[in-house]
N, C-alpha and C positions, 0 to 999 in steps of 0.2 A: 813180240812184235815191236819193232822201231815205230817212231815217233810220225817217220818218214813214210812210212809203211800205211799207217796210223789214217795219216791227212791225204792216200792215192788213196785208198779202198774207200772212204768216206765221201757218201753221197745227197746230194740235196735236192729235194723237189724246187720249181721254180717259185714256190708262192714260200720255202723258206729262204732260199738266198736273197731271194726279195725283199725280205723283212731285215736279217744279215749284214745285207750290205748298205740299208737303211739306216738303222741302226751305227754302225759302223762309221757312216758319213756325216752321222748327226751328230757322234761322240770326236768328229777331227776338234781339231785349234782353231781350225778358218772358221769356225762358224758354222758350217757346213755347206759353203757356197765353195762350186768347182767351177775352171773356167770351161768354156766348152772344148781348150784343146785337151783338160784333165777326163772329161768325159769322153772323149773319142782316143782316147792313148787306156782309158777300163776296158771299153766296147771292143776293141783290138783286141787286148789283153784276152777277152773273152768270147774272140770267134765274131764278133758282131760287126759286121761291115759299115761303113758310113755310111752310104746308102740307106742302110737297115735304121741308125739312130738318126737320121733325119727325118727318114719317116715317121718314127714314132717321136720326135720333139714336136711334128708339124699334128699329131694325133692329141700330144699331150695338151700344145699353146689351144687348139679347137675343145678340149674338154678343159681346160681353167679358164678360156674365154665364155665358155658354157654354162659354168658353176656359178660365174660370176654374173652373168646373164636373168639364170633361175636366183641368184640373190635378189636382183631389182626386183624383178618379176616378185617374188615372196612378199618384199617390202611395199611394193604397191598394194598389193592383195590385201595387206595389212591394215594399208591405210584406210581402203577404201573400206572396206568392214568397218574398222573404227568411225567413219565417217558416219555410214548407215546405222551402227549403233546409236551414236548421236543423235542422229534424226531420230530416230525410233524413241530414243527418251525424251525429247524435245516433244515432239509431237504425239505422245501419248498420255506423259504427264497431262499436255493443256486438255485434250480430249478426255481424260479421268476428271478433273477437275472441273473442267465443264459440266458433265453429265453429274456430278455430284452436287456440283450448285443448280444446276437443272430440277435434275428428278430426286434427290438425296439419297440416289443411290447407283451401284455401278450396273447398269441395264444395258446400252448399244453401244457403251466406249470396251467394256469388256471383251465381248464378240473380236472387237478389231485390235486389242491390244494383244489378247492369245494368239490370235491365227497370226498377224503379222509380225509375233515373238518366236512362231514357229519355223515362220519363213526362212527371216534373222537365225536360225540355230541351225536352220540347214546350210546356209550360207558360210556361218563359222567353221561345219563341220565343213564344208568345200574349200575356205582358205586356208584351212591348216593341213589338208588332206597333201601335200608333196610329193607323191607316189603314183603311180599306175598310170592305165592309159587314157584317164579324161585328163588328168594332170599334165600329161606330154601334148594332146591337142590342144589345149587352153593355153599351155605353155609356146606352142608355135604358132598361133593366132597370135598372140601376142607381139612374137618375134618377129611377123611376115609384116604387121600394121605398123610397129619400128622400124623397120628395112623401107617396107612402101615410104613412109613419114621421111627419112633421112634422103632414099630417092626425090620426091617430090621437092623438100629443102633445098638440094642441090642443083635439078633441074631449073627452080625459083629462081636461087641465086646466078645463076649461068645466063638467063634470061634477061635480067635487071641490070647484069655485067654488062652484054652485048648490046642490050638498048642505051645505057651510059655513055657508052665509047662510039 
């Protein structure tokens, strides 16, 4: 069998050409940056209408504006945990210490330093949890109080404009 033979009978699932022509683009000279007329003169090449890669850039820019979205989102979560951590050592320390110059021993600051150590570890295990579907509802509450927030901002500013002039 020819070479040529070889490369017509030779078949690829789409999740290998995927990775293929990744690869492929990542090992150019350019860097691996294509312009968009390089990317619709492949799409051609490969049966894919414009139409079809427009749709799917305007799918891709809504899933990296998304990614980058749950980034904030992650790094809030973060914070704010940290923050509660904080408290929780701040405020439990004085209440151990309290109760230890008190009674000389740990009696009523214990009780509240466990359970609300407990609370704190559920919490951690909910900031880190990034998966499933309490993670996507918490995740667009989130998103809809930003949206409301940027609305409200702009309506503000539109208001303040008109009254000025």
């Amino acid at each position: 069998m020819t070479n040529t033979q070889t490369q017509i009978t030779t078949t690829y699932q789409t999740e290998d050409l995927q990775q293929i022509l990744h690869l492929a683009i990542a090992k150019r000279d350019e860097g691996g940056e294509l312009t968009k007329a390089q990317v619709m003169e492949i799409g051609a090449e490969m049966g894919i209408t414009p139409e079809e890669l427009e749709v799917a850039e305007k799918e891709w820019l809504l899933c990296k504006e998304e990614f980058k979205e749950k980034q904030i989102f992650n790094t809030i979560r973060k914070r704010k945990l940290k923050q509660s951590l904080i408290r929780y050592g701040i405020v439990n320390t004085f209440l151990v210490l309290l109760n230890l110059a008190i009674a000389h021993t740990l009696s009523w600051s214990l009780p509240v330093f466990l359970s609300w150590g407990v609370f704190l570890a559920l919490k951690a295990w909910k900031t880190y949890q990034s998966d499933g579907e309490e993670y996507e509802k918490q995740f667009q509450r989130w998103r809809l109080k930003k949206q409301v927030g940027k609305s409200i901002g702009s309506l503000a500013d539109k208001v303040l404009k008109s009254m000025q002039a």
